[in-house]
Each structure stands twice: as C-alpha cells, then as structure tokens.
PADREN-275163 format. One line per 2 residues: number of its first residue (from 1); their letters; for each residue z, y, x of N, C-alpha, C. Coordinates in Angstrom, 1 decimal, decimal comma. Atoms other than C-alpha are relative to their C-alpha. Layout:
BEGIN
NUM> a> Z/Y/X/Z/Y/X/Z/Y/X | ...
***
This chain:
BEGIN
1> xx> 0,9/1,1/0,2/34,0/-20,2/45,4/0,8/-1,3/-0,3 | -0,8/1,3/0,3/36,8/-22,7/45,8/0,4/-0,1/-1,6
3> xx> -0,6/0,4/1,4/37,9/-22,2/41,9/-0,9/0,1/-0,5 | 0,7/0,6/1,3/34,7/-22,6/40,7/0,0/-1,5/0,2
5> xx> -0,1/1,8/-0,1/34,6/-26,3/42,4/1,4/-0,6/-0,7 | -1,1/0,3/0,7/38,3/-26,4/41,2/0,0/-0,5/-1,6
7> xx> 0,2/0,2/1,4/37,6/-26,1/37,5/-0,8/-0,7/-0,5 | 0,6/0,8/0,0/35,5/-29,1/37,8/0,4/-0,9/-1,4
9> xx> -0,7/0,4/1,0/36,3/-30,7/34,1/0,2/-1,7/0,6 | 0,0/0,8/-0,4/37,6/-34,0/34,6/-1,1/-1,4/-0,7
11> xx> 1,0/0,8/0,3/35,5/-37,5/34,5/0,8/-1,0/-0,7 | -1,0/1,0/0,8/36,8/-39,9/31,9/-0,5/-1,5/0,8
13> xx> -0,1/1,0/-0,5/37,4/-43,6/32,9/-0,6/-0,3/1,6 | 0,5/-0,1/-1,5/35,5/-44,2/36,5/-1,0/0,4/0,1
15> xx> 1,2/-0,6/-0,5/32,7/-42,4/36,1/0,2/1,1/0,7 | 0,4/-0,8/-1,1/31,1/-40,4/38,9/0,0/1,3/-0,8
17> xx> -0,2/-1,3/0,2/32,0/-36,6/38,7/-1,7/0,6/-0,6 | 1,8/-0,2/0,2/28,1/-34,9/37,1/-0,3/0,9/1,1
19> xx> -0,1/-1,0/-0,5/28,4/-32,5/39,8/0,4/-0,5/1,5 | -0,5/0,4/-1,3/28,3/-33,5/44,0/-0,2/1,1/0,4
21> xx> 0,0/-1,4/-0,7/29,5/-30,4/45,6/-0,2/-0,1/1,8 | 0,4/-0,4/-1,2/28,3/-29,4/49,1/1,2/-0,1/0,9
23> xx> -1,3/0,1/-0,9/31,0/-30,3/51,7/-0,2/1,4/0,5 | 0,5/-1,4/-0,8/31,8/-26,6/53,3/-0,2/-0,5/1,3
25> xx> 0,6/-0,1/-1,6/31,0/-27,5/56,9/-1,6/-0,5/-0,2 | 1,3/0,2/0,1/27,4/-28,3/55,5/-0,4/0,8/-1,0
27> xx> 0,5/-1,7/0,2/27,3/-24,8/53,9/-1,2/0,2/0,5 | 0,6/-1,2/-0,7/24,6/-22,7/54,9/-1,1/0,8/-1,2
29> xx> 1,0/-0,8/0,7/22,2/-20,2/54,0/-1,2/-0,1/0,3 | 1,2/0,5/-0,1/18,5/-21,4/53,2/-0,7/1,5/0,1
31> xx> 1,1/-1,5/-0,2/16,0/-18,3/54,7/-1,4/-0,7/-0,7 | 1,0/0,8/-0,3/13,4/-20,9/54,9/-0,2/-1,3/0,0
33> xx> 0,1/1,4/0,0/12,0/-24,3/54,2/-1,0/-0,2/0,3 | 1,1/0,6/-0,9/9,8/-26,2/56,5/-0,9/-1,1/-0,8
35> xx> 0,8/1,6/0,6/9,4/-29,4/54,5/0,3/-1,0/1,1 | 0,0/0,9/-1,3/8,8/-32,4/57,0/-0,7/0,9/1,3
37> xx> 0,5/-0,6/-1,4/8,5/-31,3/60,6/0,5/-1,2/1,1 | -0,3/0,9/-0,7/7,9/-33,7/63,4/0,7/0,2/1,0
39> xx> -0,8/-0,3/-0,5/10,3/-34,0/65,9/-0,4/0,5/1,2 | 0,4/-0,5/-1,4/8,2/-33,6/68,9/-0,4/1,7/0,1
41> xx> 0,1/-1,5/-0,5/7,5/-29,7/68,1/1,2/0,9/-0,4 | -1,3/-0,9/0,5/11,3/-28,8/67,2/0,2/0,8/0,7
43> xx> -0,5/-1,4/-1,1/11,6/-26,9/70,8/-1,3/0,7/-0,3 | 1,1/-1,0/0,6/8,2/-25,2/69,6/0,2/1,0/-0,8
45> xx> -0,1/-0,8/1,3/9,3/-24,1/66,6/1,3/1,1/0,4 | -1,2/-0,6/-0,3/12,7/-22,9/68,2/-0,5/1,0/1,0
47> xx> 0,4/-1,1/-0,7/10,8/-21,1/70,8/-0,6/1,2/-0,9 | 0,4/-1,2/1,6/8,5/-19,3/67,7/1,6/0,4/-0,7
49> xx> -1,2/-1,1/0,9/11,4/-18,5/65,8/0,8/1,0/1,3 | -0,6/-1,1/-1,0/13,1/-16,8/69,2/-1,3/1,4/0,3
51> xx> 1,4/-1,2/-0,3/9,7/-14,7/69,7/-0,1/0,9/-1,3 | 0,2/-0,6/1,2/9,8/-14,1/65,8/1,2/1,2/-0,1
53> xx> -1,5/-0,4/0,4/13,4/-13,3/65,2/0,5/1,1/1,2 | -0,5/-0,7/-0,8/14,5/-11,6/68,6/-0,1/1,2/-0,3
55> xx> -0,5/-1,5/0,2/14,2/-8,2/67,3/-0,1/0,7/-1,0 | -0,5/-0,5/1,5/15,1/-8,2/64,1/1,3/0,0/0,3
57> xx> -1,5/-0,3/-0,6/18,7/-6,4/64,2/0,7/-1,0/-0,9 | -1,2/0,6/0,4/21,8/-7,9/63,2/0,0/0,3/-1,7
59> xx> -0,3/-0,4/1,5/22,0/-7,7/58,9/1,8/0,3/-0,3 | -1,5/-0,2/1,0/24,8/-6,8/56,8/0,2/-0,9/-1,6
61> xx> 1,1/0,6/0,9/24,7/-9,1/54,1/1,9/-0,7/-0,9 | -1,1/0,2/1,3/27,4/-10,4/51,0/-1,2/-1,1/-1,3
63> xx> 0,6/1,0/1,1/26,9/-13,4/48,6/0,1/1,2/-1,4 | -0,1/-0,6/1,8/26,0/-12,1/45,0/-0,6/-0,4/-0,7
65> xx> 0,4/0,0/0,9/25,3/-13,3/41,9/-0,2/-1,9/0,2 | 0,3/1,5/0,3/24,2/-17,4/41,1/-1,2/-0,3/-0,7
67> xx> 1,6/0,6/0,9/21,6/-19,7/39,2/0,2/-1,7/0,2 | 0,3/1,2/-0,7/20,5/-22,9/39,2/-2,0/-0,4/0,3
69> xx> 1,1/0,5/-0,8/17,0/-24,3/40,7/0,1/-1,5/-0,7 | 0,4/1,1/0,4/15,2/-26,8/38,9/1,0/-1,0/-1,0
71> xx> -0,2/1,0/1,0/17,5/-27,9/36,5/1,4/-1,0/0,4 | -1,1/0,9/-0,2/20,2/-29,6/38,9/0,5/0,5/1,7
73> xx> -0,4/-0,7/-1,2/20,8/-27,3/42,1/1,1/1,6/-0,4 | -0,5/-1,1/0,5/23,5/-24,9/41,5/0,3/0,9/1,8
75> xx> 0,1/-0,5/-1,1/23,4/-22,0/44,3/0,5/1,3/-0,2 | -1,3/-1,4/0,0/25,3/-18,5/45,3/-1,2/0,6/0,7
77> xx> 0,9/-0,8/-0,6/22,7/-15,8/45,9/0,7/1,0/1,4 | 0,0/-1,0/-1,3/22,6/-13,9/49,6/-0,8/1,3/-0,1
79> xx> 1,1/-0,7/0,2/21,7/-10,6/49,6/0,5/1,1/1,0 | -0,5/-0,5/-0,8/21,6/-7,6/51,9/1,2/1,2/-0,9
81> xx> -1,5/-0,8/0,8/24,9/-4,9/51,2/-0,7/0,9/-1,1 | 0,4/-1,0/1,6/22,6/-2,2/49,3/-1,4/-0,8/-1,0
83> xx> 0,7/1,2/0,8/21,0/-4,1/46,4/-1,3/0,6/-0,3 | 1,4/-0,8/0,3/18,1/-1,4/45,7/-0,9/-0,2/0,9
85> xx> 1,0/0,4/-0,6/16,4/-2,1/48,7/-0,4/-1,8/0,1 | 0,2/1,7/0,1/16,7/-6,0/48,2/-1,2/-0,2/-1,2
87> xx> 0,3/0,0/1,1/15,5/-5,6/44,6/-1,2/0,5/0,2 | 0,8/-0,6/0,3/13,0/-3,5/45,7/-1,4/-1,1/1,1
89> xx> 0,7/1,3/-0,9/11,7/-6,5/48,4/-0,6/0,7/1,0 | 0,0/-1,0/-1,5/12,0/-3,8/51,1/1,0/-0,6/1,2
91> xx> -1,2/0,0/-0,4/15,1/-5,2/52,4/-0,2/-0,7/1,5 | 0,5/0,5/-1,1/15,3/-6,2/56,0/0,2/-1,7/-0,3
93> xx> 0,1/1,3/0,4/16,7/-9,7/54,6/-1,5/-0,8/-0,5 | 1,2/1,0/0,7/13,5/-10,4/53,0/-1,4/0,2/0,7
95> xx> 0,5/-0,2/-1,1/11,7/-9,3/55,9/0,1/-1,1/1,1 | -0,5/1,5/-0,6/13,7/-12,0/57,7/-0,3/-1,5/-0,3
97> xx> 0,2/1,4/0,7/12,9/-14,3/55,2/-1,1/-0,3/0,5 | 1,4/0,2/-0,4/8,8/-13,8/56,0/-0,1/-0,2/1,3
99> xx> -0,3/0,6/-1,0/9,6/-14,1/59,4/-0,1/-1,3/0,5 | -0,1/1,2/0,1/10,8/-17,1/59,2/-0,7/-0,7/-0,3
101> xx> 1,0/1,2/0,6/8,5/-18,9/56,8/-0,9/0,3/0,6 | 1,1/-0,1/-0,5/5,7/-17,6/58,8/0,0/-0,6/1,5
103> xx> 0,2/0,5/-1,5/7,0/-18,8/62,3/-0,1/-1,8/-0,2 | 0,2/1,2/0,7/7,5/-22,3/60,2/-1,0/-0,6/-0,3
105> xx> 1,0/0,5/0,8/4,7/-22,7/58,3/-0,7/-0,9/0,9 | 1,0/0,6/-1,1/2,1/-24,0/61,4/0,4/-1,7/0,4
107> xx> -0,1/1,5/-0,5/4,5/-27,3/62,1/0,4/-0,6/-1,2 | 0,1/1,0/1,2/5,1/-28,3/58,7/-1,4/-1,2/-0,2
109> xx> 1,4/1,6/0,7/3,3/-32,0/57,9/0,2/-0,2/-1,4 | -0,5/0,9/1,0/4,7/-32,3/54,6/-1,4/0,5/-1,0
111> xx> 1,8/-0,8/0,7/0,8/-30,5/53,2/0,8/1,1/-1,3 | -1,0/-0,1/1,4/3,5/-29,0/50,4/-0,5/1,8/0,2
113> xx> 0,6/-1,8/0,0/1,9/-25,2/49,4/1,4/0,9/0,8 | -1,3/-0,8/-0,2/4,6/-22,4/50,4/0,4/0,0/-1,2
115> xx> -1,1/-0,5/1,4/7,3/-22,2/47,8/-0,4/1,4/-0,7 | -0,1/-1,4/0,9/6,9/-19,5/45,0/1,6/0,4/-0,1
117> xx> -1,5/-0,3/-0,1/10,6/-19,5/45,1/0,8/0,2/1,3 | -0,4/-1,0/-1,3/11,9/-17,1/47,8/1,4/0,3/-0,9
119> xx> -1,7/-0,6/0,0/15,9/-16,6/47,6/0,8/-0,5/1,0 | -1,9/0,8/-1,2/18,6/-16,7/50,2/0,7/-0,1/-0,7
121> xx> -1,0/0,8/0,7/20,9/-18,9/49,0/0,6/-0,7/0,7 | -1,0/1,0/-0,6/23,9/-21,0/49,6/-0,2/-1,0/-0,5
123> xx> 0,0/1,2/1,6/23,6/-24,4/47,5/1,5/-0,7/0,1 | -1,7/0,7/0,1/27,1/-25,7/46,3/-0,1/-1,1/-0,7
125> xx> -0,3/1,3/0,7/26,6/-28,4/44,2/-1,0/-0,7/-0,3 | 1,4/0,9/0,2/23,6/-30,8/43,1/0,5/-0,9/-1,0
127> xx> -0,2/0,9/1,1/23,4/-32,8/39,6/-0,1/-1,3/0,9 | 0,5/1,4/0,2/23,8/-36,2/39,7/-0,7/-0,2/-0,6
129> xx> 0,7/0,4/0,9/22,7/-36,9/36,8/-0,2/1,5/-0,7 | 0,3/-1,3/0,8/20,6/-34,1/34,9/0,4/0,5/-1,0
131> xx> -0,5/0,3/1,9/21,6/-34,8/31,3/1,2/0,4/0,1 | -1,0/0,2/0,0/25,0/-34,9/32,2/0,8/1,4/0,4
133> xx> -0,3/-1,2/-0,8/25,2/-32,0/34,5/-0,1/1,6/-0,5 | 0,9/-1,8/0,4/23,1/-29,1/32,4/1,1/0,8/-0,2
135> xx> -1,4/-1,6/0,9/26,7/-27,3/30,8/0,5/0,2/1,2 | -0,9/-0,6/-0,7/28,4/-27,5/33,6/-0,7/0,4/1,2
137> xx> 0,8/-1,4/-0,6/25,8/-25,8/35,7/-0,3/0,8/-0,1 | 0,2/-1,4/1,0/25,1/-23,4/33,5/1,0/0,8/0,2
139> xx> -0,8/-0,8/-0,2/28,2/-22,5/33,2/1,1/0,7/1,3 | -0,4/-0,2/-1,5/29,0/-22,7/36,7/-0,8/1,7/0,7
141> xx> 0,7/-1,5/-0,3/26,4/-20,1/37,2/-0,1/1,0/-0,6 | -0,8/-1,7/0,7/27,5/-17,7/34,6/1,0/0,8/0,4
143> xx> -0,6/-0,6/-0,4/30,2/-17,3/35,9/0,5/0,2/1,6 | -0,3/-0,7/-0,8/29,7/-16,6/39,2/-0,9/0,9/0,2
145> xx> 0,7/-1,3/0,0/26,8/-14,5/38,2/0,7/1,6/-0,1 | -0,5/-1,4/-0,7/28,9/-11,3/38,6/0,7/-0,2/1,0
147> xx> -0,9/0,0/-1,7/30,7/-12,6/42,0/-0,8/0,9/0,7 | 0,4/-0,9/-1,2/30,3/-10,2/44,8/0,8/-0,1/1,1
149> xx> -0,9/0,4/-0,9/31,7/-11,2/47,7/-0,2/0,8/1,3 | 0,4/-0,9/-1,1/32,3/-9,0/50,4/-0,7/0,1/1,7
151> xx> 1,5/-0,5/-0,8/29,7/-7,7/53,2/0,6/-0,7/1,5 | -0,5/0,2/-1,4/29,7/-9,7/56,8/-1,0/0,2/1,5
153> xx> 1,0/0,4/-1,0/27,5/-9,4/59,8/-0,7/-1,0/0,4 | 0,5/1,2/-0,7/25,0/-12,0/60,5/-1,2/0,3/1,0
155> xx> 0,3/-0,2/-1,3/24,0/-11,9/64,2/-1,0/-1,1/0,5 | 0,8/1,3/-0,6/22,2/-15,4/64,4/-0,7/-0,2/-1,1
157> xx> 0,7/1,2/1,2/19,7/-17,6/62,2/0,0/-1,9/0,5 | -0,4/1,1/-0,6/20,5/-21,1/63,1/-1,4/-1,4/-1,3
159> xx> 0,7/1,3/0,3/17,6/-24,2/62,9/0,8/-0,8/-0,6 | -0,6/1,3/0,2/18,5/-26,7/61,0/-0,7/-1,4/-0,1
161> xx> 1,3/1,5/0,0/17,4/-30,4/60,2/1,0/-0,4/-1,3 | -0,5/0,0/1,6/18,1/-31,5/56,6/-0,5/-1,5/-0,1
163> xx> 0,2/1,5/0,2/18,3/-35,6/56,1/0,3/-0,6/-1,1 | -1,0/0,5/1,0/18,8/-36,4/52,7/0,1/-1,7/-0,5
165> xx> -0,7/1,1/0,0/20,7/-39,3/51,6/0,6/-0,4/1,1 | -0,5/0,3/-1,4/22,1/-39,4/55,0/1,9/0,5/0,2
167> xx> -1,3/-0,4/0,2/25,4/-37,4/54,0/0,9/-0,4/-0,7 | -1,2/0,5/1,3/28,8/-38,2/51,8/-0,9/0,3/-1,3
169> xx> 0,3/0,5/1,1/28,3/-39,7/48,8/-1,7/0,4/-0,2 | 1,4/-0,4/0,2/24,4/-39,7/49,8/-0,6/1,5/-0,9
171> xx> 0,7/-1,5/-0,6/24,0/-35,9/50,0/-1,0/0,0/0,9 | 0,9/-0,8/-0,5/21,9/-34,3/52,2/1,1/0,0/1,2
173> xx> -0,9/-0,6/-0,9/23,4/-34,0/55,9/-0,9/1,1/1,0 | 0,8/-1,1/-0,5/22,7/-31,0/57,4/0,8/0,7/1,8
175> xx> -0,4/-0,2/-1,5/22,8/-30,5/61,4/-0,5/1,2/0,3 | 0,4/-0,8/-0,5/22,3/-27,6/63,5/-0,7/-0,5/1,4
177> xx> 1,4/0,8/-0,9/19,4/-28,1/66,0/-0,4/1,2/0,5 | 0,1/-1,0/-1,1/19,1/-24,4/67,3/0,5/1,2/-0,5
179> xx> -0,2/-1,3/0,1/20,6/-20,6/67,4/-0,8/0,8/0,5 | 1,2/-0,8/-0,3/18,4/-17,7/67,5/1,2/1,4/-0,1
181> xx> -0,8/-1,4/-0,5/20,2/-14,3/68,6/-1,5/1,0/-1,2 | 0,7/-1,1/0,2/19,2/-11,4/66,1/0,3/1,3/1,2
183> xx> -0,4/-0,2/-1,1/19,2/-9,1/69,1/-0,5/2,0/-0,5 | 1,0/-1,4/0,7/16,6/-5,5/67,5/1,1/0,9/0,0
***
C-alpha cells in the first residue's frame, strides 16, 4: 500500500496535494456505519454489539482488490480468504457485517436509510478537490485492483467514533471507543 501513496505525482507550485491520505494509525476496517449516535447510549450499543458478536468465531480475512466511493474516496477491499463464498454473500464476513449493522441500526439519530453500499473496506485516501482528484483515483484503484494481500486473523471488531474535520489536515479522526472479543 505504501507505494501506491508513494507514487503520489507531484503538486506544482504550493498547491495542496489532490489526494489526503489516511494517516496509518487511523486505518481501519469499516463493517458498519452508524451515522450520528448519541453519546449517552455508546455503553448500549457496546453492550449490543458484545451480545451480537460474542459468537461469531475468529475470521480469516486478506485485503483484495480496490475502487472508489462516490467519486472521491479511494478504499482497499476486505474480504474473507476463500473468495467464492464472499462472492456468493455466504461468507461469514458478511454475516458479520449484518450483525453489526443490525445491533447499530436502533441508536442511530442521523434518520439516514441503511446504506445500499455494503463492503468492508479500508479507506486510504479522500479527494480534496474532485475535479482535480478523478485520474489519480482511478488510477490509484486500478492498480491495486489485483492486490491480494495476505490472510490474517481477526479476533476483535473494535467501536469506533468518527469526528470529521477533527483530524490532520482536517481529516476525519478516528478513536477507538470499544473491543468486542470474537469468541464462537
């Protein structure tokens, strides 16, 4: 991943790079999106997701493939190790996913329908500017549309809380706010 941020083309005179990449310690992989959720039912929701999640086993799971989202989100697809049952929307990962968005859904305020767009994903980079950004997200995601990165155990699903404009260079900061033991 680092040499796709590497081959970042450069920005002539002082303009802003078209492309603000995701600091890695604010990595992660999106199962689930809440929307706005108030703060007074976060240990709620953390209790629901431990009731949800506790016995779903441990996955096996490997980044593969890329895209972008809306035009100015470039992201590294998650998927589980055998891709037939992912594809086929059997897979325990996407099993996980519904999990998830179903122990979520009840404290969301933000009134926002459920997403039609279901993918575990990593997000690496975010347009600045749209116009500016389209080639080199595109091509950002061509070519790591055949990356396959190899298979690691994930044992937890970790809450998060998502602030944007609150991170470097007004990103998005993204805290951890609870661990959930896959335990099944």
């Amino acid at each position: 991943m680092h040499s796709v941020e590497a081959a970042a083309p450069q920005t002539p005179g002082n303009r802003r790079p078209a492309l603000r990449w995701v600091p890695e310690e604010q990595r992660h992989i999106t199962l689930a999106f809440y929307g706005e959720v108030p703060d007074g039912v976060v240990e709620d929701l953390s209790t629901t997701l431990e009731q949800q999640l506790g016995a779903v086993a441990p996955l096996s799971l490997r980044l593969r493939g890329a895209g972008v989202f809306s035009g100015q989100v470039l992201w590294a697809g998650v998927q589980t190790e055998h891709i037939s049952s992912h594809s086929s929307g059997t897979s325990p990962l996407t099993a996980l996913m519904r999990l998830c968005e179903q122990a979520g859904s009840q404290y969301s305020t933000s009134g926002a329908p459920a997403r039609e767009r279901r993918r575990a994903h990593v997000t690496l980079a975010r347009a600045r500017d749209r116009r500016r950004a389209a080639e080199q997200l595109q091509a950002r995601a061509a070519a790591l549309s055949i990356y396959e990165g190899p298979s690691w155990r994930a044992d937890q699903a970790h809450l998060m809380l998502s602030e944007l404009g609150a991170g470097t260079s007004g990103g998005p900061q993204h805290t951890l706010l609870d661990r959930v033991q896959l335990r099944g």
